[in-house]
Structures are given as structure tokens and as C-alpha cells.
N, C-alpha and C positions, 0 to 999 in steps of 0.2 A: 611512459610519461607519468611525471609523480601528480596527485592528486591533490590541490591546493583547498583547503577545508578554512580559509581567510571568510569568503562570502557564503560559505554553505547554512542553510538555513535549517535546523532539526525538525521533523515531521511532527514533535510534539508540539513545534511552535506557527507552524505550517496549520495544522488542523485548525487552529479559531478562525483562522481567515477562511477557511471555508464555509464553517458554518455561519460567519460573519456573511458570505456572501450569497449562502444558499442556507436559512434559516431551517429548513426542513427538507435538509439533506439527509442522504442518508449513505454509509458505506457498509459494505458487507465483501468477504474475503470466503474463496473456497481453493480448498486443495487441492489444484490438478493434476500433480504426483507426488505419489511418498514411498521413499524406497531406501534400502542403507545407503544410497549416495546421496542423499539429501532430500528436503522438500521442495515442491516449487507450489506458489501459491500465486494466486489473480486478487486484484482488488478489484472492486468496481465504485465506482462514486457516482450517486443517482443528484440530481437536483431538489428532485419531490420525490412520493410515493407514487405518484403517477408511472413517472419513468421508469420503475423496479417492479412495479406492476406489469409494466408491458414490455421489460426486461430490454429497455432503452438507457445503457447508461450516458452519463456525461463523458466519464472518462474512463479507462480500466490503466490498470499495471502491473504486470507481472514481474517476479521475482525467485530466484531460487537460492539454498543457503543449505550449505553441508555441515553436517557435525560437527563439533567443534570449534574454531574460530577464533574470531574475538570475544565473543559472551557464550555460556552454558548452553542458553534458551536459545536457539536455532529458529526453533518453530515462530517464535515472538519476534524473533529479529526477521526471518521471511516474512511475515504481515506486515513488519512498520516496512517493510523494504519495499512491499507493494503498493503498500497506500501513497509512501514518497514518491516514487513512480508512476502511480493515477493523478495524485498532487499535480506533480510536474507537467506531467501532460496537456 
């Protein structure tokens, strides 16, 4: 099924409305494997500092992304893929 990218939203544009609606939010991203078939990373998106303190996120997103691709940076492009991912969430 082909992937219609007419209403897709970019995470880069995605991200104000979050902090728009959680002012001291906060995300943070870890590597849950990294191996020559690729990375896979987790986002997490916290609301406050409260919630990352007691390790309660709002939402998470996982994402994995192999070498090569569509851009160089793999690594970069698994983290916005996560955060889109918790985003959506």
C-alpha cells in the first residue's frame, strides 16, 4: 500500500505543539540496540520533570533504521523517527 505523504505532518513541525502544550516538557531518546543491522531507539516524552523523575512518561516511540537509506545519518533519522512516533502516540 503506497504511503500518501498529502497530510503528513514533519516532526520538526510537530515539536512546537508540544512544547506549546506541555511547556516544560521534556524528551529524551536511548539506544536500545545497535548492531551492523541497524539502530533501534526509544523516545520518551515526559510532560514535566516530575514524570522523568519517576520515570512516568506521557508517551514513548520506538523506531529502528538500517544503514544507508534515504539520508547518510541513520542515527539522526532513528531519533526524529522516535520522537514522531511518541508524538503520535
Amino acid at each position: 500500500m503506497p504511503i500518501n505523504l498529502d497530510n503528513y505532518e514533519m516532526v520538526k513541525d510537530r515539536l512546537p505543539l508540544f512544547y506549546e502544550k506541555y511547556p516544560k516538557g521534556h524528551i529524551t531518546c536511548d539506544i536500545l540496540s545497535e548492531t551492523s543491522a541497524g539502530v533501534t531507539m526509544k523516545a520518551y516524552l515526559y510532560e514535566n520533570w516530575d514524570q522523568q523523575v519517576h520515570q512516568a512518561p506521557l508517551t514513548t516511540g520506538i523506531a529502528h533504521e538500517k544503514p544507508g537509506g534515504f539520508i547518510d545519518k541513520y542515527y539522526e533519522n532513528c531519533e526524529t523517527s522516535a520522537i514522531g512516533r511518541a508524538l503520535a502516540n
